[in-house]
LUMLUM-896342 format. One record per residue (C-alpha): residue number from 0; x, y, z. Coordinates in nm, 3 decimals. Last residue first. Layout:
BEGIN
PT   num        xx        yy        zz
PT   NUM         X         Y         Z
...
//
This chain:
BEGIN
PT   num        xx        yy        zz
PT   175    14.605     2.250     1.884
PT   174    14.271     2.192     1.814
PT   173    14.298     2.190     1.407
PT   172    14.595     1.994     1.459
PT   171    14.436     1.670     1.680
PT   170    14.108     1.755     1.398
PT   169    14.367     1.635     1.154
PT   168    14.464     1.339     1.336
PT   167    14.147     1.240     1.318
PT   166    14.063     1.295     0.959
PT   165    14.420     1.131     0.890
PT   164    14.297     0.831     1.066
PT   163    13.969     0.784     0.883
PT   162    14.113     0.825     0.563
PT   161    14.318     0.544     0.673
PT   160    14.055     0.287     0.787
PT   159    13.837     0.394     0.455
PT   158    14.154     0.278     0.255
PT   157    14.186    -0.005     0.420
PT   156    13.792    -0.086     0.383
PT   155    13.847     0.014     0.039
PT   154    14.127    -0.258    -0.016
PT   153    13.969    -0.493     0.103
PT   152    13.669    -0.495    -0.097
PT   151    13.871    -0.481    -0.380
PT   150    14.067    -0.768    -0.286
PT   149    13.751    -0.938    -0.209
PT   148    13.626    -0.849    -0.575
PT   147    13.931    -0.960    -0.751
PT   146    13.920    -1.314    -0.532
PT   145    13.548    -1.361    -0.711
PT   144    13.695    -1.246    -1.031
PT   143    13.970    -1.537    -1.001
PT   142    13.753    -1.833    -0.903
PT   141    13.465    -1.705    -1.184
PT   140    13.795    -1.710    -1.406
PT   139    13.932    -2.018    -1.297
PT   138    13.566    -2.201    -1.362
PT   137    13.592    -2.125    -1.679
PT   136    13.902    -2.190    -1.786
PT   135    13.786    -2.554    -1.641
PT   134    13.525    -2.639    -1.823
PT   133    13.138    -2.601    -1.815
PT   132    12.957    -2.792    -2.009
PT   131    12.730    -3.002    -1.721
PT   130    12.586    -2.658    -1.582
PT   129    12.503    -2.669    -1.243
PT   128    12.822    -2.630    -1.018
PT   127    12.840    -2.300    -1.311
PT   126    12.527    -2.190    -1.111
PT   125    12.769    -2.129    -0.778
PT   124    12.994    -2.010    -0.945
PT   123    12.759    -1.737    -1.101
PT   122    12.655    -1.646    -0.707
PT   121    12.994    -1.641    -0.550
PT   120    13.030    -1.318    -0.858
PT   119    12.742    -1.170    -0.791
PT   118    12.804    -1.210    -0.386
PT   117    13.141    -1.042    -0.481
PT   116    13.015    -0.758    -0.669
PT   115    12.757    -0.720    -0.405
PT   114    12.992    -0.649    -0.168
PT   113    13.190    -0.423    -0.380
PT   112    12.880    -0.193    -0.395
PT   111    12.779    -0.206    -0.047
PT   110    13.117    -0.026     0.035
PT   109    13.089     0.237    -0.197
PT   108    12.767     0.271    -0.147
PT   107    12.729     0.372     0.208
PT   106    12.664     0.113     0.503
PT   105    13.010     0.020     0.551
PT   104    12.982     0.358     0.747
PT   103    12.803     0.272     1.006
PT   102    12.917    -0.078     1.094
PT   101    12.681    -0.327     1.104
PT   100    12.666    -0.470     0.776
PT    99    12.520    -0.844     0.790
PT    98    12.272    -0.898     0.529
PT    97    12.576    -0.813     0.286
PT    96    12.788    -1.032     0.477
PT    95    12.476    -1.327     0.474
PT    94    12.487    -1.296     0.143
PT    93    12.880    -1.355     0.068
PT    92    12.835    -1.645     0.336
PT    91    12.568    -1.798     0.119
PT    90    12.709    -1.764    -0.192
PT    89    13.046    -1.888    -0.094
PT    88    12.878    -2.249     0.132
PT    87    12.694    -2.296    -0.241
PT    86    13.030    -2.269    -0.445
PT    85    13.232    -2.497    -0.213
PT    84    13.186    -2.776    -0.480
PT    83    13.227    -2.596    -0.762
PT    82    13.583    -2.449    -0.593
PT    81    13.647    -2.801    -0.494
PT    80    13.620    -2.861    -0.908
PT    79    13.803    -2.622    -1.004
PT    78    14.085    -2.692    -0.791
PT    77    14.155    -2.441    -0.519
PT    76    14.469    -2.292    -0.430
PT    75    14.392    -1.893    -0.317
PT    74    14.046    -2.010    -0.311
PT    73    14.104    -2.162     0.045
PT    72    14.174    -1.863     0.205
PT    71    13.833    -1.722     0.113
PT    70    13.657    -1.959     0.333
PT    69    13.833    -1.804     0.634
PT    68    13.814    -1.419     0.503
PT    67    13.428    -1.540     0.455
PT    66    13.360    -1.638     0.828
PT    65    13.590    -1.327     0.994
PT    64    13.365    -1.119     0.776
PT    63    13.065    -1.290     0.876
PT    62    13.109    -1.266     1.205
PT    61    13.255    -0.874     1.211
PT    60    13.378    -0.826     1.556
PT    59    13.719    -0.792     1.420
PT    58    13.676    -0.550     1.156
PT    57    13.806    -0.232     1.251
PT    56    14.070    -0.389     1.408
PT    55    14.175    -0.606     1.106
PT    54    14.152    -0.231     0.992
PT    53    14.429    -0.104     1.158
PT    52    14.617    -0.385     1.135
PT    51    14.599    -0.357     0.731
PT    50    14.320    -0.568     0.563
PT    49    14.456    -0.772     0.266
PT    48    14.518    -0.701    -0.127
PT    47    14.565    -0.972    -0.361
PT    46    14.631    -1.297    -0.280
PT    45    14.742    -1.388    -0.621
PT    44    14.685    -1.700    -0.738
PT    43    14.807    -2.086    -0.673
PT    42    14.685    -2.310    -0.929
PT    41    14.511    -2.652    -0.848
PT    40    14.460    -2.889    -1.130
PT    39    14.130    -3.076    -1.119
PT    38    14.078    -3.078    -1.492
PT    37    13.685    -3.016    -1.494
PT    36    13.472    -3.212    -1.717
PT    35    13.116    -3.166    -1.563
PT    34    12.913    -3.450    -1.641
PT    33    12.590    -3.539    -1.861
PT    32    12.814    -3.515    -2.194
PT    31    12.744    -3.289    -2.501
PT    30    12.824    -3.383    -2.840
PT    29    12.831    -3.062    -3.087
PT    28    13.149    -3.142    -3.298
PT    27    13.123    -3.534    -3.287
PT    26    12.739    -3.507    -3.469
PT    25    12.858    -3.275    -3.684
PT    24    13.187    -3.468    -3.813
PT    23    12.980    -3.784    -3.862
PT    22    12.715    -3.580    -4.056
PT    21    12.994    -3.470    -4.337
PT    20    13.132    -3.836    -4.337
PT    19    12.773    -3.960    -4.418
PT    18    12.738    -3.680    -4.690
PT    17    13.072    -3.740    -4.860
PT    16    12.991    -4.109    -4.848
PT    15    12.614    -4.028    -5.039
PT    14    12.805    -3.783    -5.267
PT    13    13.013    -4.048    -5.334
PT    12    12.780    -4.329    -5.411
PT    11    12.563    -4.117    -5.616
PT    10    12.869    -4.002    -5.850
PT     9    12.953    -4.370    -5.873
PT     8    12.571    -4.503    -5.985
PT     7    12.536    -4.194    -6.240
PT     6    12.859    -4.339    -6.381
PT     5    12.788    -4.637    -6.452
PT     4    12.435    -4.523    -6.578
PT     3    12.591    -4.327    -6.814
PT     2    12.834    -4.599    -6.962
PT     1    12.578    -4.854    -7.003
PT     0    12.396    -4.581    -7.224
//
């Protein structure tokens, strides 16, 4: 009988140690701090595609254009956490573009559409500033998708700037 109780008390006392190991592990696995861990590397990307002369042109007298190109430039080598910190200045410059269209045909949809791509975009970076889990892959993506977007956008204005051209120089045919 001595002997069963013996070892009753040593299979309790390691399933209680397997159990207290067990939570241990848990409670490590799904910690979650109060700050943003961000490793503040800075990676040059891609510029992407820019305006042509012909459609800097186009563009010139375009405020908030000029203003976002600017900002823009300094996501091409931005640490994650300046690009957090810039995040709110992005989403309001990308809204104030889209408030901002002047020129007639910017107006249609296929313009319009990549701008709000990109004010999307400024806008989920600038709600990953509020999140305390966010890391840095993260962050690098948003930074990445929003530079995506403004080389999209870019590259339809150039391609609207050219299509443009050859319509002119068409009608120059068509008259002669």
């Amino acid at each position: 009988m001595n002997v069963k109780i013996l070892y009753l008390f040593i299979l309790v006392i390691c399933i209680c140690s397997c159990k207290k190991k067990e939570s241990t592990n848990v409670d490590n696995e799904f910690s979650v701090s109060d700050t943003i861990n961000i490793d503040d590397q800075k990676d040059i990307r891609s510029i992407g595609e820019t305006l042509l002369p012909e459609s800097k042109q186009k563009v010139e007298n375009w405020n908030e254009y000029q203003q976002l190109d600017q900002l823009i430039t300094n996501f091409y080598s931005i640490s994650p956490s300046e690009a957090l910190n810039l995040s709110k200045e992005l989403s309001t410059i990308t809204q104030q573009l889209k408030d901002s269209v002047t020129i007639e045909r910017f107006t249609q949809p296929d313009i319009s559409i990549r701008i709000n791509v990109l004010h999307n975009n400024a806008l989920r970076l600038s709600d990953m500033a509020t999140i305390s889990a966010i890391n840095s892959v993260e962050v690098k993506n948003e930074i990445q998708g929003i530079l995506d977007a403004f080389s999209a956008l870019n590259a339809k204005i150039n391609n609207i700037t050219k299509q443009e051209k050859l319509e002119k120089e068409l009608e120059i045919i068509e008259i002669n």
